[in-house]
Rosetta silent file (secondary structure, phi, psi, omega in degrees, C-alpha in Angstrom):
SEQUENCE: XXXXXXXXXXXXXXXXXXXXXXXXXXXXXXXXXXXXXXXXXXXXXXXXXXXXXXXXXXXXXXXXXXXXXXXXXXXXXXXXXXXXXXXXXXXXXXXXXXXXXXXXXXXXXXXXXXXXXXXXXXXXXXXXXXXXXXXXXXXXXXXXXXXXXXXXXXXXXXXXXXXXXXXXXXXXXXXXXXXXXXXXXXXXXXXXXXXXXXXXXXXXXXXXXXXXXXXXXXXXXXXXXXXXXXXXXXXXXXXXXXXXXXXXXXXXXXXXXXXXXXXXXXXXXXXXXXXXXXXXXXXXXXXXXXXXXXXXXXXXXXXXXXXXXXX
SCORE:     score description
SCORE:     0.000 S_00000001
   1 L     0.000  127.981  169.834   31.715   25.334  -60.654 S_00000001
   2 L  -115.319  173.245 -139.984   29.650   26.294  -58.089 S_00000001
   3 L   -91.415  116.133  175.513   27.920   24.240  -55.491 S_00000001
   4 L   -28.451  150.128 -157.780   24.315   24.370  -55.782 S_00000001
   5 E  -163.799  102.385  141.282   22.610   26.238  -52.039 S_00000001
   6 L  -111.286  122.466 -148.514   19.290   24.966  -50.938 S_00000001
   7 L   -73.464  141.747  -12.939   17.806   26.521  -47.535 S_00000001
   8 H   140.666  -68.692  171.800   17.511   23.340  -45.447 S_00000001
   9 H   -51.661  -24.831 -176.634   13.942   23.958  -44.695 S_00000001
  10 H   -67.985  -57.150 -173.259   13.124   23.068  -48.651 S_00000001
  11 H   -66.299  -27.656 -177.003   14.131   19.320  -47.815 S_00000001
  12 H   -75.602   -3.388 -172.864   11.838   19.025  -44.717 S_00000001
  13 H   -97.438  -14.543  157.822    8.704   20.610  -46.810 S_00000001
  14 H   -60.399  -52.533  170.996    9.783   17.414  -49.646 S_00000001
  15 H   -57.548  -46.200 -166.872   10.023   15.169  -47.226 S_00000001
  16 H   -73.366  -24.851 -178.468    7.215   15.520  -45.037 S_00000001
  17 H   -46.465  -51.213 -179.661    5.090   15.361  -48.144 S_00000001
  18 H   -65.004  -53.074 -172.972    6.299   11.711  -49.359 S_00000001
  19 H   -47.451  -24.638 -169.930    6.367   10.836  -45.603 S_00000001
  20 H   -93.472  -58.615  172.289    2.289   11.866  -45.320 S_00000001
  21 H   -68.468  -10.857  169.159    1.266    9.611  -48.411 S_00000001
  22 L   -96.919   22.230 -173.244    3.102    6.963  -47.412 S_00000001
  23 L  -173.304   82.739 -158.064    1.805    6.686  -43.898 S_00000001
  24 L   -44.527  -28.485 -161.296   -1.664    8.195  -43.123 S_00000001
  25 L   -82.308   10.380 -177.047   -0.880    8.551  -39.443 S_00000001
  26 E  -114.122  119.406 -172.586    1.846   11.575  -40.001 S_00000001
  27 E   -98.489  165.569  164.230    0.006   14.931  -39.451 S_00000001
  28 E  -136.041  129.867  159.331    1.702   18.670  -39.484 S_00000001
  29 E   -89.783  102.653 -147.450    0.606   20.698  -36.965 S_00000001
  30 E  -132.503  114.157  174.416    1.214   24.452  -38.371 S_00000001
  31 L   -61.726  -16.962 -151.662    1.730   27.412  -36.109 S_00000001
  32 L    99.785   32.267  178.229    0.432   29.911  -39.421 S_00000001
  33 L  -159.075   54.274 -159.503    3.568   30.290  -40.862 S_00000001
  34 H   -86.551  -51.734  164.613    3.318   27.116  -43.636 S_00000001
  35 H   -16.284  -53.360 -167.659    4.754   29.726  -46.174 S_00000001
  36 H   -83.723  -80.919  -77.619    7.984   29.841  -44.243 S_00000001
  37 H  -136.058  -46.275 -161.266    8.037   26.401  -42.784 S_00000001
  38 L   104.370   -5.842 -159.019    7.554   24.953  -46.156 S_00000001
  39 L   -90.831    3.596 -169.746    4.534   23.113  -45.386 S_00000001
  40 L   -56.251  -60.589 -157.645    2.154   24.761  -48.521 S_00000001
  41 L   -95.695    1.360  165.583    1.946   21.480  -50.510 S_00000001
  42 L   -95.967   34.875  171.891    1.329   19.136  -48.248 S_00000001
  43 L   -92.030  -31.087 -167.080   -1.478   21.285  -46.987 S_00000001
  44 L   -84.923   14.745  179.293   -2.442   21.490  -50.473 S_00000001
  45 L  -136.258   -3.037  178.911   -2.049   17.318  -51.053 S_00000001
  46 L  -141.473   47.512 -167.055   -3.029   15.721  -47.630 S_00000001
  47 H   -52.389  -35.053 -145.592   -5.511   18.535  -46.505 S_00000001
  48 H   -91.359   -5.476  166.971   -7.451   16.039  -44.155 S_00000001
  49 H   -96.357   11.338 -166.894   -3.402   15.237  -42.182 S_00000001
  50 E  -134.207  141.349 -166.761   -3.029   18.989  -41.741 S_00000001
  51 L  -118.863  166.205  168.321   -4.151   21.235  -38.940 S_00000001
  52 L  -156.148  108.993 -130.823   -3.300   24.988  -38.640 S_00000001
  53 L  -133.714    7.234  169.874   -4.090   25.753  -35.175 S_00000001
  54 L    67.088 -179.692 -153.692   -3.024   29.602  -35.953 S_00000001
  55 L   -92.605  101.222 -151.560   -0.687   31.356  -34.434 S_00000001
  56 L  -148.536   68.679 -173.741   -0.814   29.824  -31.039 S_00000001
  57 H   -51.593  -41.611 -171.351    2.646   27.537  -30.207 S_00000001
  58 H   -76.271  -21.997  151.991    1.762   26.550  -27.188 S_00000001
  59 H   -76.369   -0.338  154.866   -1.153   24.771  -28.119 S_00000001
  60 H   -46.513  -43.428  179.051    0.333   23.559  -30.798 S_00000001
  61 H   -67.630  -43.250 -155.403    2.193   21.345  -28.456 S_00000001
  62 H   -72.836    4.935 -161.966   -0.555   20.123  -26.631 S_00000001
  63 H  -101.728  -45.431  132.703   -2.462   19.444  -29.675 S_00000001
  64 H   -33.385  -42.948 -175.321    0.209   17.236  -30.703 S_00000001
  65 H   -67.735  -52.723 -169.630    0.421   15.848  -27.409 S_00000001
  66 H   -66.315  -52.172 -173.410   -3.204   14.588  -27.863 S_00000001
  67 H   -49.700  -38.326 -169.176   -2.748   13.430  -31.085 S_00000001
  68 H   -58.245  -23.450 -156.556    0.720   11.208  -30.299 S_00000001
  69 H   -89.310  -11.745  171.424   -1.561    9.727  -27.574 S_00000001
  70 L  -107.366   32.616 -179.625   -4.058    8.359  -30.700 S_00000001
  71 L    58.153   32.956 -117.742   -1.456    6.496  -32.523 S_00000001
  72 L  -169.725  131.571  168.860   -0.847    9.903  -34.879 S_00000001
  73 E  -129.300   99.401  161.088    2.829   11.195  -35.526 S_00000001
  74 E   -72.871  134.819 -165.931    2.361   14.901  -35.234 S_00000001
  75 E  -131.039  117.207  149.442    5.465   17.149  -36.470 S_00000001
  76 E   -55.470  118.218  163.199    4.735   20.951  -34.935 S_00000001
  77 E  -104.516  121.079  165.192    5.808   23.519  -37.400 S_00000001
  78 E  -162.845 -137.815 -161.480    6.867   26.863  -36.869 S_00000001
  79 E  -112.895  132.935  171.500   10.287   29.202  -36.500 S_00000001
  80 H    -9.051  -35.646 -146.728   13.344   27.822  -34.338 S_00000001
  81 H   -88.394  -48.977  176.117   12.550   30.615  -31.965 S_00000001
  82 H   -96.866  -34.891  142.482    9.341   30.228  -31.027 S_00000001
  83 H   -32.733  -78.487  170.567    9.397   25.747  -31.056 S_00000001
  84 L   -72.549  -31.873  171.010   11.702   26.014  -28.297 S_00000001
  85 L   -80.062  -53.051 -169.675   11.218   28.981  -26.049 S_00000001
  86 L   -53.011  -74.558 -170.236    7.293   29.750  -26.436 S_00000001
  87 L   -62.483  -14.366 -179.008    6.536   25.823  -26.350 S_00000001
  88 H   -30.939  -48.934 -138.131    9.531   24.678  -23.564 S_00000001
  89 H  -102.960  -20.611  165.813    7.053   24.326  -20.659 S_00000001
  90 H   -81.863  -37.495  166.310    4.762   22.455  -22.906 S_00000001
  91 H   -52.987  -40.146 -146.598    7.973   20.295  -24.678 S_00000001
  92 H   -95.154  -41.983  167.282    8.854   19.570  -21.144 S_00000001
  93 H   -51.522  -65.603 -164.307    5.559   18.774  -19.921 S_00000001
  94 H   -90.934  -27.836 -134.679    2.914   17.627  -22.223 S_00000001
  95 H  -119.281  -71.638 -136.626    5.947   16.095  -24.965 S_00000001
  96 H   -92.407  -50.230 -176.408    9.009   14.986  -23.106 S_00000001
  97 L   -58.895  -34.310  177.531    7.641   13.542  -19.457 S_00000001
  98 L   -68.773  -36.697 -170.924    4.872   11.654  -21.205 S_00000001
  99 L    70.035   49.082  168.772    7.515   10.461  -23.923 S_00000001
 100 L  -117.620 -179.378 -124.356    5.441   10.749  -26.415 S_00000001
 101 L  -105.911  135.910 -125.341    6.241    9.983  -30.216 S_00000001
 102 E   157.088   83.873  175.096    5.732   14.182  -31.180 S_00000001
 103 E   -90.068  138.893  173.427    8.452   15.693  -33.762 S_00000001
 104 E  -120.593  113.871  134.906    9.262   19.960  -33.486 S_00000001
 105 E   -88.092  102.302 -169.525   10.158   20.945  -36.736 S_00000001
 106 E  -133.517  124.879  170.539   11.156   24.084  -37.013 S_00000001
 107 E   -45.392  159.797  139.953   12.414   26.307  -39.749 S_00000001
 108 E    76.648   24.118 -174.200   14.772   29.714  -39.176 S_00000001
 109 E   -97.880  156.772 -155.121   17.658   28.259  -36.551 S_00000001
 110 L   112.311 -159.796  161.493   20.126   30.194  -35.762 S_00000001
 111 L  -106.549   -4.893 -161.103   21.565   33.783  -37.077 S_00000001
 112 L   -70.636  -27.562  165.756   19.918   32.206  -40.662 S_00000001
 113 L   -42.099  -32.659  163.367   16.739   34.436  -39.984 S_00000001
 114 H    35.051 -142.740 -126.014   19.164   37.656  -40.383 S_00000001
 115 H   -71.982   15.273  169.875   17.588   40.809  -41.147 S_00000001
 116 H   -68.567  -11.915  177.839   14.649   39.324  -39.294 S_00000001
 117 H    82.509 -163.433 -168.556   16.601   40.109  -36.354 S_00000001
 118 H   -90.487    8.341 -171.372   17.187   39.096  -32.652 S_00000001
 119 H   -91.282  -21.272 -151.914   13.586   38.368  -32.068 S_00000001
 120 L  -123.749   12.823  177.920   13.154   35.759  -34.616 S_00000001
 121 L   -74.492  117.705  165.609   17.166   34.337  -34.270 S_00000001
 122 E   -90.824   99.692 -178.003   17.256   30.955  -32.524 S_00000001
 123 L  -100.390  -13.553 -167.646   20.552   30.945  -31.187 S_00000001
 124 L  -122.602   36.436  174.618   19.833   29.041  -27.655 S_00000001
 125 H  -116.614   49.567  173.411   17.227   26.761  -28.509 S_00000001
 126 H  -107.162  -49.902  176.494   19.257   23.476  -29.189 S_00000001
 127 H   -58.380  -25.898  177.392   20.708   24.048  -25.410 S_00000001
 128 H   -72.363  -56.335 -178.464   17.634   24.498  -23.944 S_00000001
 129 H   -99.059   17.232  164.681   16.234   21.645  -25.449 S_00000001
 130 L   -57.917    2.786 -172.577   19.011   18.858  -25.012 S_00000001
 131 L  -104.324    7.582 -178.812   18.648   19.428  -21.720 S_00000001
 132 L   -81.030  168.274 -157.415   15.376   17.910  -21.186 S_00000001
 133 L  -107.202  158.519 -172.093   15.543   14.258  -20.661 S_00000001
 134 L    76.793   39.636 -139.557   13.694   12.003  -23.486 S_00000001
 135 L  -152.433  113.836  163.633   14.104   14.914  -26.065 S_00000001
 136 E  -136.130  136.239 -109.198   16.669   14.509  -29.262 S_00000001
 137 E  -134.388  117.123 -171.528   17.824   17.110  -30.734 S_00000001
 138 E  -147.458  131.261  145.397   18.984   16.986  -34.527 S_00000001
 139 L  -154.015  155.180 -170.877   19.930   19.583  -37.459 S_00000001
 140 L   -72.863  144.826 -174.429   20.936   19.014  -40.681 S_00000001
 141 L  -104.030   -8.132  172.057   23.430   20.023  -43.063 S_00000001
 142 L  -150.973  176.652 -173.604   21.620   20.224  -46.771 S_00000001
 143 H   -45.563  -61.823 -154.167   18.910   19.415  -48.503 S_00000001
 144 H   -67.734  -51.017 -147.876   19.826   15.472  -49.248 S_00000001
 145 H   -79.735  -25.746 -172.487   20.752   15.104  -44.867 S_00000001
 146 H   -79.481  -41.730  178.350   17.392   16.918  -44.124 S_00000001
 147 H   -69.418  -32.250 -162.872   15.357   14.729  -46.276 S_00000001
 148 H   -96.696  -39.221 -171.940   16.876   11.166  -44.685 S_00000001
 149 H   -79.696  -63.552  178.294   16.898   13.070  -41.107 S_00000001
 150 H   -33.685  -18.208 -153.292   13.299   14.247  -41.325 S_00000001
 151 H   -92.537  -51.122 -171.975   12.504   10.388  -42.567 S_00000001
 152 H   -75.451    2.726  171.915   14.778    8.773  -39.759 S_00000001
 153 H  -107.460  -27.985 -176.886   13.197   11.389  -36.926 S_00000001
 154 H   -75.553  -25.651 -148.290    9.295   10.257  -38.493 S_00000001
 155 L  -103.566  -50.362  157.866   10.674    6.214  -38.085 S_00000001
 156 L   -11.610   80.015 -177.321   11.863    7.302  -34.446 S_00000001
 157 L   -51.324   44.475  173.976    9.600    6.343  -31.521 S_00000001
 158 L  -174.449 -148.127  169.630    9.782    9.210  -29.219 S_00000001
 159 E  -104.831  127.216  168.134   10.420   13.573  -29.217 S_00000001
 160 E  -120.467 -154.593  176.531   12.563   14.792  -31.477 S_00000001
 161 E  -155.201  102.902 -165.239   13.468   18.032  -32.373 S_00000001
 162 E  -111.694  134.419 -173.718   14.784   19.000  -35.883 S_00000001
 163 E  -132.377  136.430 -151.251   15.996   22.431  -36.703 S_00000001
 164 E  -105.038  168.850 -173.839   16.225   23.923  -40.191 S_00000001
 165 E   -96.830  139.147  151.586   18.402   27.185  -42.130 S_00000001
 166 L   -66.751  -47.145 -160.154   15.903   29.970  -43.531 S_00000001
 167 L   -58.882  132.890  176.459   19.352   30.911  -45.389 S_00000001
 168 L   -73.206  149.963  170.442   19.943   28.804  -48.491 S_00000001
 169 L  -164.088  139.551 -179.365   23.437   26.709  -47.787 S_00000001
 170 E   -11.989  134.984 -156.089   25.750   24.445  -49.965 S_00000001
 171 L  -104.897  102.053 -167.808   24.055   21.140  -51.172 S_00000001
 172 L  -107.116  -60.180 -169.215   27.096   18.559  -49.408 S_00000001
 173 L  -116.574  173.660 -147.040   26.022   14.777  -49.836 S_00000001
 174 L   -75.029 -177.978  178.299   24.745   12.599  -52.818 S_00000001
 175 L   -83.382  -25.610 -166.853   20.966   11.904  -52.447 S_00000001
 176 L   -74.458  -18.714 -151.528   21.450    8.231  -51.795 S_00000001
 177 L   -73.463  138.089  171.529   23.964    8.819  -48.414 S_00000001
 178 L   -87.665  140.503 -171.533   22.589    7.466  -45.437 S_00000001
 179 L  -141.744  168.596  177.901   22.425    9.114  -42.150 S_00000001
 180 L  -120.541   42.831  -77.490   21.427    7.877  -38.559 S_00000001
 181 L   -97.504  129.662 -166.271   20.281    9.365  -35.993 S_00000001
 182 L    88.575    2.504  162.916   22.971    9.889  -32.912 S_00000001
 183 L  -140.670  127.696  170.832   25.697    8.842  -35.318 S_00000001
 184 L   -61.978  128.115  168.406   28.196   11.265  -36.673 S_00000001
 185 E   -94.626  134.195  121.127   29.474   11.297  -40.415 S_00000001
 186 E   -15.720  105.472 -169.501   32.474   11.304  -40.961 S_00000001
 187 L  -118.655  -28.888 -171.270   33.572   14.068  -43.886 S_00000001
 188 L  -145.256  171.914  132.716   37.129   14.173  -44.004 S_00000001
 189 L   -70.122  115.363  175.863   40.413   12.055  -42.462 S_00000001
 190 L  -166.352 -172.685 -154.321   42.829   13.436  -40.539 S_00000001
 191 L  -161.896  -15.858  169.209   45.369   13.230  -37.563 S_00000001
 192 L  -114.502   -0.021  169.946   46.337   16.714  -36.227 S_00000001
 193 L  -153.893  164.022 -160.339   43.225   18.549  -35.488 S_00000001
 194 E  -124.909  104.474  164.978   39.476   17.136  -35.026 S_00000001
 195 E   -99.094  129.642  129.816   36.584   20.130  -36.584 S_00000001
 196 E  -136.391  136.618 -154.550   33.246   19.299  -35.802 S_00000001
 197 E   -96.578  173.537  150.853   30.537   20.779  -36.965 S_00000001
 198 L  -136.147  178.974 -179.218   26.359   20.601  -37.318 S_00000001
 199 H    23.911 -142.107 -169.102   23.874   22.216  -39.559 S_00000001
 200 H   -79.926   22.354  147.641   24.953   25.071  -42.003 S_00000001
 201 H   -86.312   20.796  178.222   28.519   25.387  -40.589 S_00000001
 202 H   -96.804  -17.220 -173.397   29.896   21.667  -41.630 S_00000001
 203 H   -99.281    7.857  157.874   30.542   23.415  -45.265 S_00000001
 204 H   -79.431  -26.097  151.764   32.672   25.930  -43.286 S_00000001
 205 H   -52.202  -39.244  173.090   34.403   22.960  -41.729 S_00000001
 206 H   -95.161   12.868  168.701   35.343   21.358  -45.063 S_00000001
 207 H   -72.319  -92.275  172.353   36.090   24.792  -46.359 S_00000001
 208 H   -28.935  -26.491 -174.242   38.721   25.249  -43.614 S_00000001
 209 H   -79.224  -39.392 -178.212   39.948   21.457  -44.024 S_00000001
 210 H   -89.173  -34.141  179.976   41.204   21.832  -47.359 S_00000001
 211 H   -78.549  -21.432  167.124   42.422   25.169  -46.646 S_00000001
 212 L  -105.792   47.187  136.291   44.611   24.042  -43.879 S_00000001
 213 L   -72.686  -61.747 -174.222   45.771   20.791  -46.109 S_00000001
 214 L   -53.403  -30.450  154.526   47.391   23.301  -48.110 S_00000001
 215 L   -66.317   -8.699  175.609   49.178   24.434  -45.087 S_00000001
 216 L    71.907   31.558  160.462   50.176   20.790  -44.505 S_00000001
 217 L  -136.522  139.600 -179.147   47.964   20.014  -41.637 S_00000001
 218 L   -63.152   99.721  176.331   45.156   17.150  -41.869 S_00000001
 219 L   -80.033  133.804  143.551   41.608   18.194  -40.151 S_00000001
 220 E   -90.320   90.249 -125.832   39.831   15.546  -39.606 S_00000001
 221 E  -106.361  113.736 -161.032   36.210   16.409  -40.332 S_00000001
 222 E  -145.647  119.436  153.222   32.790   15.256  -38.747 S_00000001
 223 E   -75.992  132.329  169.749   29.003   16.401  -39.335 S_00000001
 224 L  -119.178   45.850  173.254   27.136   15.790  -35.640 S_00000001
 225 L   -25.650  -39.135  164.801   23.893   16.603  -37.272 S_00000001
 226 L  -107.307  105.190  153.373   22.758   15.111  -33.798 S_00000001
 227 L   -54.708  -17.149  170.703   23.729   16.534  -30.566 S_00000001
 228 E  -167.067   94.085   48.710   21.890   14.724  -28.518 S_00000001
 229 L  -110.371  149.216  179.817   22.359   12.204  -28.208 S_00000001
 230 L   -61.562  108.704 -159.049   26.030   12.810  -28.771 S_00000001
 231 L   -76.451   97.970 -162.929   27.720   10.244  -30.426 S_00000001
 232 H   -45.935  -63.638 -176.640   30.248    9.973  -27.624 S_00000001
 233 H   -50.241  -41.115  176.823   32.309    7.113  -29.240 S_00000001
 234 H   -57.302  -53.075 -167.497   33.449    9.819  -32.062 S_00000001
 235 H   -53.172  -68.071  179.482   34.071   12.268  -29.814 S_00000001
 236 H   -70.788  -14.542  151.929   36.453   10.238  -27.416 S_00000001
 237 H   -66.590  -44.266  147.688   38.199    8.783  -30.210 S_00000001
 238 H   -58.438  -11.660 -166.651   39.248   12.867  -31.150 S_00000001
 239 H   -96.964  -73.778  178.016   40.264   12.902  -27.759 S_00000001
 240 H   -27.146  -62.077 -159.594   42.395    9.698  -27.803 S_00000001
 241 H   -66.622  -54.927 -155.167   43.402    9.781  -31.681 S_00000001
 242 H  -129.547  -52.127  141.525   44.235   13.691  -31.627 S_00000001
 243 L   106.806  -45.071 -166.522   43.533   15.163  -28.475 S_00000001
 244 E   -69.059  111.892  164.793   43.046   18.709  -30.780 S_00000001
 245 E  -155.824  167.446 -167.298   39.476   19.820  -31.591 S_00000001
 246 E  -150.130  138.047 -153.327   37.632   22.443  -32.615 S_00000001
 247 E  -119.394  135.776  171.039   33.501   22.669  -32.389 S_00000001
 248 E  -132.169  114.310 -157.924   31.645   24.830  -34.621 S_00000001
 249 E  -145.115  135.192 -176.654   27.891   25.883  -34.608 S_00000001
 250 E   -82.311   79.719  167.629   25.445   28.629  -35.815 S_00000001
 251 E  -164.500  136.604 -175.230   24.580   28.624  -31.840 S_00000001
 252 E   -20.132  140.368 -176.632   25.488   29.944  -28.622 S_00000001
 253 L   -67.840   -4.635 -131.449   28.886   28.836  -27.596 S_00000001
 254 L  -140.729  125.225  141.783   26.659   27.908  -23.827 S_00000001
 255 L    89.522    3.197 -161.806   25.015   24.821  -23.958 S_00000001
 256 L  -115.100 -161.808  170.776   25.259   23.590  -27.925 S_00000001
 257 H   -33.922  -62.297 -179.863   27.582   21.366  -29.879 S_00000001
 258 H   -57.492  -42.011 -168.026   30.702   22.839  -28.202 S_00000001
 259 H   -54.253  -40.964 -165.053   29.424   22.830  -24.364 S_00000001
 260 H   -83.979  -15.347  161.931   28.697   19.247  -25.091 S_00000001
 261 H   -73.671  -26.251  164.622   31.981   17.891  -26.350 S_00000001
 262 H   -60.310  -36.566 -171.072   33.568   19.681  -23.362 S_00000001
 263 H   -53.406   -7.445 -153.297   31.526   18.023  -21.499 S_00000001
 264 H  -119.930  -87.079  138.347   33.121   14.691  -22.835 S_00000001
 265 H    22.298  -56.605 -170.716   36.430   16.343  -22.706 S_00000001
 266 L  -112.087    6.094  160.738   36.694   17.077  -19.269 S_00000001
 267 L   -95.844   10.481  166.945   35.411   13.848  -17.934 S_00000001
 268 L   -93.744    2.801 -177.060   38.519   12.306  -20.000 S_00000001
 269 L    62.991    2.664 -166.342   40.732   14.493  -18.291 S_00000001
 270 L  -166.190  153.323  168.738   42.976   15.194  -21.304 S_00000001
 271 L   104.541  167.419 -169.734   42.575   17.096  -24.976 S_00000001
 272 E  -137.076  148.316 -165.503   41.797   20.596  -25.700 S_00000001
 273 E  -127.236  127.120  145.004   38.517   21.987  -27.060 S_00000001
 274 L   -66.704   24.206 -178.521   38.368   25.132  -29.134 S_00000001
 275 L   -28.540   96.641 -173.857   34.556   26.618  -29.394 S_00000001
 276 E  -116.829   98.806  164.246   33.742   28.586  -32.565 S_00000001
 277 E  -152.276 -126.568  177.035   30.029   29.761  -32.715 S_00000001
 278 E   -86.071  135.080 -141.403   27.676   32.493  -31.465 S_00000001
 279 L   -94.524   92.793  171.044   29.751   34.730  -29.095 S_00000001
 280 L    22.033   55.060 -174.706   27.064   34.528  -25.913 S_00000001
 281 L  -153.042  154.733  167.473   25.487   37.634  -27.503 S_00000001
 282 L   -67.980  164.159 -167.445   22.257   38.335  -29.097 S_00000001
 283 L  -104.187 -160.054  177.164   22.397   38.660  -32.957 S_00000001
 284 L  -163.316  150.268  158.058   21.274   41.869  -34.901 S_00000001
 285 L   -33.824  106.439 -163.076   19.627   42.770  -38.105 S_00000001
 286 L   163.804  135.672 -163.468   22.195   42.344  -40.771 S_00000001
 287 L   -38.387  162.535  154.133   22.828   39.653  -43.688 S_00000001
 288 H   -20.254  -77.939 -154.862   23.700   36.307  -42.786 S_00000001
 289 H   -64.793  -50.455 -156.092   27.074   35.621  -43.498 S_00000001
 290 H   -47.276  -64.314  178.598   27.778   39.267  -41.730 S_00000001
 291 H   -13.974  -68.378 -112.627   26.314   37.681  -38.102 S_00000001
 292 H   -74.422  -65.585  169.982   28.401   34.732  -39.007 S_00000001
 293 H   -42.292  -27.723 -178.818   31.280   36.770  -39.237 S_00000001
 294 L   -68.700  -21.785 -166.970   30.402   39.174  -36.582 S_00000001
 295 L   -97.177  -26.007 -166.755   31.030   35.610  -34.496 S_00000001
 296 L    82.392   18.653 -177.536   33.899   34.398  -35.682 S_00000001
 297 L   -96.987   76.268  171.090   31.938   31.865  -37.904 S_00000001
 298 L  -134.552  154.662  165.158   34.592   31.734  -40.465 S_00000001
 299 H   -41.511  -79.786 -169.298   36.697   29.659  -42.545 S_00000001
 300 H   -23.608  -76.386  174.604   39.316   31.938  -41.611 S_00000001
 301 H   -21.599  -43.660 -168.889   38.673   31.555  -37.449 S_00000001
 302 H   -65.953  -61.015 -171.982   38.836   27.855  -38.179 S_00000001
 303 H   -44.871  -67.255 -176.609   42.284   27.893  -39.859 S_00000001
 304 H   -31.271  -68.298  169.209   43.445   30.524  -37.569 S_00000001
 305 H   -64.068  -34.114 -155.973   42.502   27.762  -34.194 S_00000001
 306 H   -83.499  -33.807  176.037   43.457   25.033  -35.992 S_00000001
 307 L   -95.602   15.316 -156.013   47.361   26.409  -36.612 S_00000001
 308 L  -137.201  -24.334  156.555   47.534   27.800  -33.172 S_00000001
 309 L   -87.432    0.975  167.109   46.701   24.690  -31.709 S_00000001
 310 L   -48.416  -41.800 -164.677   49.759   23.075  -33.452 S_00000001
 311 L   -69.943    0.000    0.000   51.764   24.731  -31.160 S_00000001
């Protein structure tokens, strides 16, 4: 049977809807790209919470900025690409120093933009922003984790930053599952190698988990939907517990999900880290999954580290 594949971006244009009638004070701020984004019906059901401020990011932030500063929880929409790079100086400025309560939602992270190419890929903007201080940094792995993480980033007091697939990708937990923000789920059990994953590469972790079960070794299996902040305590319990791990992310290997578990890693002095994502290279026109592959974003790759660190 096969597993139902919604793009990721679907749940935050569901969500934001319910979230906007049940709480007058949550606007969308829309670069011009609502189509995309997902943002069509609640333009067309809350008109008087929705701005479209054209295609202009950077004033998107500050427009946001003003509103958070009126009691108003704005969530900037546009594409992964342009939310972190275009807007950074404004994120860092207007958004992050101020602390104010200001959600970046943005569609199109990643290689999932594909044949849109290397202009419209976001492969470095999770690194950029985790590194600003007040600023947390979340993406999701389906539909059901995007709808509770959009709801638990609007209940959030501060900036967050949530980043969505264009790319349709396996539908993984029930609708009811609870998520947290800054706490890793748990997906699998295991004792001789540690995967963890974010966004639309956790259903290549539990791909690989089962496929090296069959091989007789136990992966022990984690979504980190939030990098940052990192939930630390998981992390040094792979280090302790297993010591083995292997980090996987549609993102630069510099600065993402892997950099930051080394980072954890080498102030424990012990354990070995494994990095499977985007190989410090720009992407190219070309299907998804090809990128993915092009990367070393594979089931296979996983299996492949995962029996080689047996040794």
């Amino acid at each position: 049977m096969e597993t139902k594949k919604i793009p990721t971006r679907n749940g935050f244009g569901d969500e934001i809807v319910a979230l906007g009638k049940e709480n007058k004070n949550i606007l969308v701020v829309d670069a011009d790209i609502g189509k995309s984004c997902k943002t069509g019906d609640f333009r067309k059901q809350l008109p008087e919470q929705y701005l479209n401020v054209g295609i202009a990011e950077q004033n998107c932030a500050g427009v946001a900025a003003g509103l958070a500063t009126c009691g108003k929880i704005p969530f900037v929409v546009t594409y992964a690409a342009f939310g972190s790079m275009r807007m950074c100086e404004m994120i860092r400025q207007e958004i992050c120093y101020t602390n104010l309560n200001v959600k970046i939602a943005c569609s199109h992270g990643g290689v999932t933009p594909a044949n849109d190419g290397a202009s419209h890929q976001a492969i470095e903007d999770m690194g950029i922003l985790r590194t600003i201080p007040n600023m947390t940094v979340v993406m999701p792995a389906d539909y059901a984790s995007a709808r509770r993480l959009v709801r638990a980033a609007a209940e959030f007091d501060g900036p967050v930053y949530l980043r969505f697939t264009r790319d349709a990708v396996p539908v993984i937990y029930d609708e009811d599952e609870q998520f947290e923000i800054g706490k890793a789920k748990k997906l699998r059990e295991g004792k001789d190698v540690a995967i963890l994953a974010n966004g639309d590469t956790v259903r290549l972790a539990i791909q690989a988990a089962e496929a090296l079960a069959e091989k007789g070794i136990e992966a022990r299996v984690y979504d980190f939907h939030t990098i940052k902040p990192l939930d630390e305590a998981v992390v040094n319990a792979c280090i302790g517990e297993i010591g083995k791990i292997i980090t996987v992310e549609d993102h630069n290997i510099l600065n993402g999900l892997g950099s930051a578990v080394c980072e954890l890693v080498a102030e424990a002095g012990r354990g070995r880290v494994k990095r499977i994502g985007i190989r410090d290279q720009f992407g190219q026109s070309a299907p998804y999954e090809r990128l993915l592959a092009m990367n070393g974003v594979t089931v296979e790759n996983i299996v492949a580290s995962a029996e080689a660190m047996q040794n």
